[in-house]
Legacy VTK file of the C-alpha trace (Angstrom):
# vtk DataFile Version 3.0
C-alpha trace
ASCII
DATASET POLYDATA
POINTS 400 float
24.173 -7.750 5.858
23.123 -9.110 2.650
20.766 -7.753 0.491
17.884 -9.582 -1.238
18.746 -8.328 -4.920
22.978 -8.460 -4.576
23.430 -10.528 -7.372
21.345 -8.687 -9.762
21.979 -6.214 -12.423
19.304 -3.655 -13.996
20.783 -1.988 -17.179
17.914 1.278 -16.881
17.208 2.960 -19.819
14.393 5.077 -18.133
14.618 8.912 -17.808
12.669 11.409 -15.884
10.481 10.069 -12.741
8.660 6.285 -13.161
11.203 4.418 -14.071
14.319 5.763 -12.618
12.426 5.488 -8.783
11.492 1.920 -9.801
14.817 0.980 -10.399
16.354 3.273 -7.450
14.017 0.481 -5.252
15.670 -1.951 -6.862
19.055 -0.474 -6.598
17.921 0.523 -2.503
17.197 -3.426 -2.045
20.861 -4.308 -3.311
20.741 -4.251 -7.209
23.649 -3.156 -9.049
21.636 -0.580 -11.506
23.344 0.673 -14.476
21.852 4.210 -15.645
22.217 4.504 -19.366
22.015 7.972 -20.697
22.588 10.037 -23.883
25.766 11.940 -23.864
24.101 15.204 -24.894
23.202 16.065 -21.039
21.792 12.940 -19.874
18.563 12.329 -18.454
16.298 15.427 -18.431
15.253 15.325 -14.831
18.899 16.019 -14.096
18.011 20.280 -14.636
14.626 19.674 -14.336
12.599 22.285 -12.123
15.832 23.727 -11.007
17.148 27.220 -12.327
21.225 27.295 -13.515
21.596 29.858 -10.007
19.693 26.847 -8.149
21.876 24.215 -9.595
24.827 26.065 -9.230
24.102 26.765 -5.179
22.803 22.833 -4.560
26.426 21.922 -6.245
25.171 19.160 -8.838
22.068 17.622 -10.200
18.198 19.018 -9.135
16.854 17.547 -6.426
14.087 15.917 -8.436
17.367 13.928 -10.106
18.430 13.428 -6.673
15.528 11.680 -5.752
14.998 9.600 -7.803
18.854 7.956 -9.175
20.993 6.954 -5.635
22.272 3.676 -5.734
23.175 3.496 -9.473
26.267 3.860 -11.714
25.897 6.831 -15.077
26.894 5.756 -18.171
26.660 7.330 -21.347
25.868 5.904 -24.557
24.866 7.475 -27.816
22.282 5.182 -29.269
21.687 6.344 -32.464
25.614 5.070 -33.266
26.198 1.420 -34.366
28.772 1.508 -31.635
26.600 2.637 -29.154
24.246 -0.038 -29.590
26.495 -2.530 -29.212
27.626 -1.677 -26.113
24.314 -1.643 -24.951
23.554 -4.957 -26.044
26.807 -6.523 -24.258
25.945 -4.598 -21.271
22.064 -5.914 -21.471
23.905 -9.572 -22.061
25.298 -9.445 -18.222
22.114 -8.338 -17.058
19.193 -10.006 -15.750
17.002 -7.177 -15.346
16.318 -4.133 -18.543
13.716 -1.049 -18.125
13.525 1.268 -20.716
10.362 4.058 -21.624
11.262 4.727 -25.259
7.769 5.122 -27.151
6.687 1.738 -28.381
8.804 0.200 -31.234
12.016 2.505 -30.394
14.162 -0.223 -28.728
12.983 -2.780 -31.577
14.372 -0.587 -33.844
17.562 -0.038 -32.684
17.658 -4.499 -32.218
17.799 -4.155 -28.263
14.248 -5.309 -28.274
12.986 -8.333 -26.217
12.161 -10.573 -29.209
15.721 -10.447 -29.961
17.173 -10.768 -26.852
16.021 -13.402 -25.072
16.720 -15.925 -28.306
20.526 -15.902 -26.915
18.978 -14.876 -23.051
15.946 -17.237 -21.992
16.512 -15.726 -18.377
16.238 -12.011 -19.343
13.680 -9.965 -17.589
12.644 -7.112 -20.212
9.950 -4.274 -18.687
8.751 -1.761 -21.561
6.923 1.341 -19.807
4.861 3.634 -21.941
2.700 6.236 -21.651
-0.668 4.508 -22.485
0.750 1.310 -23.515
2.417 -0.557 -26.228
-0.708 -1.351 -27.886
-4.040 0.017 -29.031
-4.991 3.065 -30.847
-3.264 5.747 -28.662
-0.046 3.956 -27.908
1.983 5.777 -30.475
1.151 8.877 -28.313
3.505 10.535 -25.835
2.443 11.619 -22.449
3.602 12.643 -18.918
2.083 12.377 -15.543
-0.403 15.418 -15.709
-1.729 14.120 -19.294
-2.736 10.994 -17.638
-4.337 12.637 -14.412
-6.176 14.422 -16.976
-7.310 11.217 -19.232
-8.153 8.958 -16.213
-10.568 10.941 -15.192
-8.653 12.488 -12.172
-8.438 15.704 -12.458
-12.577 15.834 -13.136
-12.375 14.613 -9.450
-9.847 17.120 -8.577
-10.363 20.564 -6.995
-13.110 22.729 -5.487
-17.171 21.978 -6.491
-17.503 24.863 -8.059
-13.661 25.281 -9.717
-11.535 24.105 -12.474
-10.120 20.960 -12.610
-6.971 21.100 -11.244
-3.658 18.640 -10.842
-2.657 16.860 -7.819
0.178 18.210 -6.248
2.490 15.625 -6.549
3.326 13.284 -9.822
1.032 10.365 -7.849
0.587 8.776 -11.203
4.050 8.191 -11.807
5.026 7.129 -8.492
2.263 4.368 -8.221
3.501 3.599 -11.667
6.925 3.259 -10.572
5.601 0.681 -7.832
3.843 -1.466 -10.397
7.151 -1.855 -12.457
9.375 -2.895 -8.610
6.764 -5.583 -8.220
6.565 -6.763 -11.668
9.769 -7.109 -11.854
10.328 -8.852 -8.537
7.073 -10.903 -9.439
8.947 -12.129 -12.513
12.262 -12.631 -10.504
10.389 -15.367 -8.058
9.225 -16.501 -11.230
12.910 -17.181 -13.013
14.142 -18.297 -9.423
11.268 -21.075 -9.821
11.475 -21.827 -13.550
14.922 -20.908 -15.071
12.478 -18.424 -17.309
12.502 -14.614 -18.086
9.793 -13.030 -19.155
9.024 -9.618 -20.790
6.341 -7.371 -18.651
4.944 -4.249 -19.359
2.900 -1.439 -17.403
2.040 2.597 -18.419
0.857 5.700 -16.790
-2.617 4.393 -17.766
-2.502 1.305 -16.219
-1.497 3.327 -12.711
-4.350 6.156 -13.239
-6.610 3.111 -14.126
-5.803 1.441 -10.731
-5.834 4.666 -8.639
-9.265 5.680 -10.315
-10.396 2.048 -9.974
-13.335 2.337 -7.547
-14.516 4.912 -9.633
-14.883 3.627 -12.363
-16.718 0.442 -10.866
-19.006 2.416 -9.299
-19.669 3.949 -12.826
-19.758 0.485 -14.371
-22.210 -1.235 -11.923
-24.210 2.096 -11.034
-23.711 5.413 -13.725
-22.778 7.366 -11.192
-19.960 9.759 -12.474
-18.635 11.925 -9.218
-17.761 15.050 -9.525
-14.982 17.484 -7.573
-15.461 18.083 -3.689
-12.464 19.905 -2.599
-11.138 17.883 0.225
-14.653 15.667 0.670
-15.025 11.951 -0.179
-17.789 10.786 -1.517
-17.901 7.682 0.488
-18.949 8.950 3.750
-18.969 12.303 6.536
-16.685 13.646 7.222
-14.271 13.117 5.520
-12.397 16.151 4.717
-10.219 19.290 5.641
-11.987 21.956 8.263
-10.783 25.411 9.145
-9.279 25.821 12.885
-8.211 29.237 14.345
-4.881 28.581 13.096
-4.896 26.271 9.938
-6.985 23.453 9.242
-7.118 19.646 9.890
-8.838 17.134 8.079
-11.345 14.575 9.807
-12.551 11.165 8.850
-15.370 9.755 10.956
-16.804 6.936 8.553
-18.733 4.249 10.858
-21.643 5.392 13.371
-19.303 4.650 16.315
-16.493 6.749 15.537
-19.080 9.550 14.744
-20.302 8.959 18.059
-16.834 9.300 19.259
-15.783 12.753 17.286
-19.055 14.183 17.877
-18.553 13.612 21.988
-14.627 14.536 21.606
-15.344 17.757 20.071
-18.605 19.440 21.119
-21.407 16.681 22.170
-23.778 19.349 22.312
-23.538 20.538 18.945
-22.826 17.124 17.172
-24.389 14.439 18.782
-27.352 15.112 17.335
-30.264 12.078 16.566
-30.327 13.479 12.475
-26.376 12.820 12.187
-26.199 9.047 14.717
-26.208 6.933 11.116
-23.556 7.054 8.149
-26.921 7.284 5.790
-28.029 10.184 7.061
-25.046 11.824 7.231
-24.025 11.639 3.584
-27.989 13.138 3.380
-27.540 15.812 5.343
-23.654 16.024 4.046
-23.551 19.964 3.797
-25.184 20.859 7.249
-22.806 18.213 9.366
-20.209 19.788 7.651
-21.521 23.666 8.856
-21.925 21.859 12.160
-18.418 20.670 12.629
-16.630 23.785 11.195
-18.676 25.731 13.622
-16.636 23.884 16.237
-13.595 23.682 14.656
-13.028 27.118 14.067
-13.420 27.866 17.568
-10.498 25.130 18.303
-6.244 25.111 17.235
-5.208 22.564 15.107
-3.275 21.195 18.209
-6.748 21.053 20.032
-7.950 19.209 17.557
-5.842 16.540 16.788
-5.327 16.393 20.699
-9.302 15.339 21.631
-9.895 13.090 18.600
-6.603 11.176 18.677
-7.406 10.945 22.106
-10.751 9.466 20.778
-9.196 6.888 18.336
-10.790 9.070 15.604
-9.051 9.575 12.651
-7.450 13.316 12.350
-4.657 15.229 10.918
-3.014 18.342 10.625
-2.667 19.998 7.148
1.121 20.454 7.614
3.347 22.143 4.754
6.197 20.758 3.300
8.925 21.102 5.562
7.018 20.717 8.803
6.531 17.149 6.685
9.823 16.732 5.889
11.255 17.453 9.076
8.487 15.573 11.298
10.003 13.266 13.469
7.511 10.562 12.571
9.086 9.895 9.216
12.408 9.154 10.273
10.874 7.128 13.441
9.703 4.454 10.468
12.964 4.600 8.723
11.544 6.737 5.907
14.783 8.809 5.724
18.031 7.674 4.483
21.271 9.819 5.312
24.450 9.585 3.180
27.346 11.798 3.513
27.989 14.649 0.674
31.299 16.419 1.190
30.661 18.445 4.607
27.439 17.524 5.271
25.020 14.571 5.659
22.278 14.781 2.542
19.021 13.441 3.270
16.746 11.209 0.846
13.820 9.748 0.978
14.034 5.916 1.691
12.310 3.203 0.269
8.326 3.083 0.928
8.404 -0.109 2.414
10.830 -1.946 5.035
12.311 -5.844 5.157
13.197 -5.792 8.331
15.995 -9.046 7.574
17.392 -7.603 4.365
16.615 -3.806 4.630
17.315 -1.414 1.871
20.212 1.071 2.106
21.719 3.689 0.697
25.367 3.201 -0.405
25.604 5.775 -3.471
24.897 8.926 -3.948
22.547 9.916 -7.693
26.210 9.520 -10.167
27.136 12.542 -12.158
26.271 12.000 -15.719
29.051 9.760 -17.281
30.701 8.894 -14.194
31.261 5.235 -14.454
31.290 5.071 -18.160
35.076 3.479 -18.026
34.206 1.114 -15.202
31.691 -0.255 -16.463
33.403 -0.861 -19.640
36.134 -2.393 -18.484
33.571 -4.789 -16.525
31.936 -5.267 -19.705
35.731 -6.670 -21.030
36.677 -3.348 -23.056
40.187 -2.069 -22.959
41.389 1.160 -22.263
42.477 1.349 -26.251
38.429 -0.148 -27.445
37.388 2.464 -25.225
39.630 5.053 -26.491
38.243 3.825 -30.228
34.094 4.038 -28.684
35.261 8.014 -27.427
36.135 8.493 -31.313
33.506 7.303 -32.586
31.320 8.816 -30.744
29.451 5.939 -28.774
30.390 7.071 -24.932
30.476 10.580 -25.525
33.875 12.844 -25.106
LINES 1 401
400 0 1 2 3 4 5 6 7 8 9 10 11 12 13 14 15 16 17 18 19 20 21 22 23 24 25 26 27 28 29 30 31 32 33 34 35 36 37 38 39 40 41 42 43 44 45 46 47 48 49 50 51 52 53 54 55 56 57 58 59 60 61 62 63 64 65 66 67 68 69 70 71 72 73 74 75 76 77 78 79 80 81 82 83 84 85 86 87 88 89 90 91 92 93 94 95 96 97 98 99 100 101 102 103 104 105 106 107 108 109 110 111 112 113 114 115 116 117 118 119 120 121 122 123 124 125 126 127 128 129 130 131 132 133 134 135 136 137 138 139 140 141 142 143 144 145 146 147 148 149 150 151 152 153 154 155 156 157 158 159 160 161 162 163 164 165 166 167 168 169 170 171 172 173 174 175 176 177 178 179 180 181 182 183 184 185 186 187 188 189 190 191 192 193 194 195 196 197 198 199 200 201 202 203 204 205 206 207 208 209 210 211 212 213 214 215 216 217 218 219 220 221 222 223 224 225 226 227 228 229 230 231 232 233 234 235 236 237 238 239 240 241 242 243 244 245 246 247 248 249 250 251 252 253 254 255 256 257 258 259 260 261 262 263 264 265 266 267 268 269 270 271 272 273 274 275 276 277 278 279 280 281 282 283 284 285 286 287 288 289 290 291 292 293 294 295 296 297 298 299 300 301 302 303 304 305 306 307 308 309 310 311 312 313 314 315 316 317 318 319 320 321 322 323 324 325 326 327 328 329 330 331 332 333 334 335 336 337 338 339 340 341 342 343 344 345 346 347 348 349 350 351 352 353 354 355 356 357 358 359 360 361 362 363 364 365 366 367 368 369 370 371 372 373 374 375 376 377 378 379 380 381 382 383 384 385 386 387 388 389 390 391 392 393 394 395 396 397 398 399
């Protein structure tokens, strides 16, 4: 079966989470992605949240590596050599695709800049991706996904009323980030198909926090309001949260007047179905006692009972499941979100793509490379011989 991106190649410069997982999508959907990375240990992610004892046991790379770099071939290049460089910029002159997250200025410096490309490669597709940009007064500054969940505004939104701010679990900043750069990129792909014409794009972790804080701050624009943390609670209507059961604790989102109506008969009409709680309005008035009222039910009732009468009763309900009863829920891999390559003796398991073409589907057809491991073929793709790359080895450019 063909796949919708065979005849492209991404030349990634991009290290720890954003932009490796964009270009794994792009790699998933058929790309040939080339993984650039310093021969002094390659990209960081590779140890990253792993101990030596963990990495030794797992047999290679962490599994945050793992997760986000199938599909791709390692190369190493040192690019603070001449020589280095240069093989970057042949490899970057077969490509149509480049994503790097070097600070702002760093691959200008080192002439692998878009400005200078695409004089010699009109249909080049060049995406920077910074931290908070490559403009303005803070884009000189470094940041990771936790600084931005802290600048956006976030993490002021984040936790218990009358806690801290804390993080979200997950790096949701980068991974929505990493989703802006896939459809950039394939945005500026239809465009080329359509022109002839490249183009250079650019997103940042601010740009993603700005979008996933966005109703937020429009409600702040067109009203003042500035909402605060609720723990599990939404603002926008009741309930609309997490509530304790005798054996866990499932969260509940009732939003319109008839699927009230509906969760208040499903779980205990008497209780619920009350005339002060019939209208949305009143509801986010009375916001703390329909929450005492439905807990008061809830923690009579299992989780299972739970999501039993209000699925039953098209109202929206879930279980507060850990991570491998997640993981391992047959739901996921009933949508295809589970891709299964084998590893030596057994079958590892990754997650796939977050969306499906059903007539060219993404795959997985390599496993995350070990750092280096296709230096010499891609080389010799690139039209070195075994004796230039012999010379690059001694002068440092690929690495020993």
């Amino acid at each position: 079966m063909t796949q919708v991106l065979k005849h492209i190649r991404v030349v990634d410069f991009s290290r720890i989470f954003a932009g490796p997982d964009s270009t794994q999508m792009l790699g998933d959907l058929g790309a040939d992605v080339i993984k650039v990375e310093t021969p002094q240990g390659g990209d960081e992610c590779r140890y990253l949240g792993a101990t030596s004892e963990e990495l030794s046991r797992i047999g290679g790379p962490s599994p945050s590596f793992r997760s986000f770099n199938r599909n791709k071939r390692s190369i190493t290049l040192d690019l603070s050599t001449e020589a280095g460089r240069a093989v970057a910029e042949k490899l970057i002159r077969g490509a149509d695709v480049v994503v790097n997250n070097f600070r702002p200025g760093t691959m200008e410096r080192w002439g692998l800049g878009y400005d200078t490309l695409c004089r010699d490669q009109p249909g080049l597709i060049y995406c920077d991706f910074h931290a908070y940009g490559p403009v303005g007064p803070m884009s000189h500054i470094g940041a990771n996904d936790l600084a931005l969940q802290a600048f956006s505004g976030l993490m002021s939104i984040t936790g218990e009323e009358d806690g801290a701010p804390v993080r979200a679990g997950g790096a949701i900043i980068d991974l929505h980030a990493s989703l802006a750069i896939v459809s950039g990129v394939l945005a500026a792909l239809y465009h080329r198909e359509r022109t002839g014409q490249g183009q250079r794009l650019d997103t940042s972790l601010m740009l993603s926090a700005a979008h996933l804080m966005s109703y937020f701050y429009q409600d702040y624009w067109l009203t003042g309001n500035m909402h605060r943390r609720m723990g599990t609670a939404n603002h926008l209507s009741v309930p609309n949260q997490a509530f304790p059961t005798r054996d866990g604790h499932a969260v509940i989102i009732a939003p319109s007047d008839e699927m009230w109506r509906r969760c208040a008969e499903a779980l205990d009409p008497e209780r619920l179905a009350c005339e002060e709680f019939r209208t949305a309005s009143e509801r986010l008035r009375l916001r703390k006692d329909v929450v005492v009222a439905i807990t008061e039910v809830t923690r009579e009732l299992t989780n299972a009972e739970v999501h039993a009468r209000l699925s039953a009763a098209k109202v929206n309900v879930a279980i507060v499941q850990n991570i491998g009863e997640a993981a391992d829920h047959p739901q996921l891999e009933a949508v295809g979100g589970i891709f299964r390559l084998p590893e030596g003796d057994d079958a590892q398991s990754y997650v796939s793509t977050p969306f499906r073409l059903h007539a060219t589907p993404g795959t997985i057809h390599r496993p995350p490379p070990a750092l280096g491991e296709h230096t010499g073929e891609i080389l010799a793709e690139a039209g070195y011989s075994p004796l230039e790359i012999d010379d690059l080895r001694k002068q440092g450019a690929i690495g020993a």
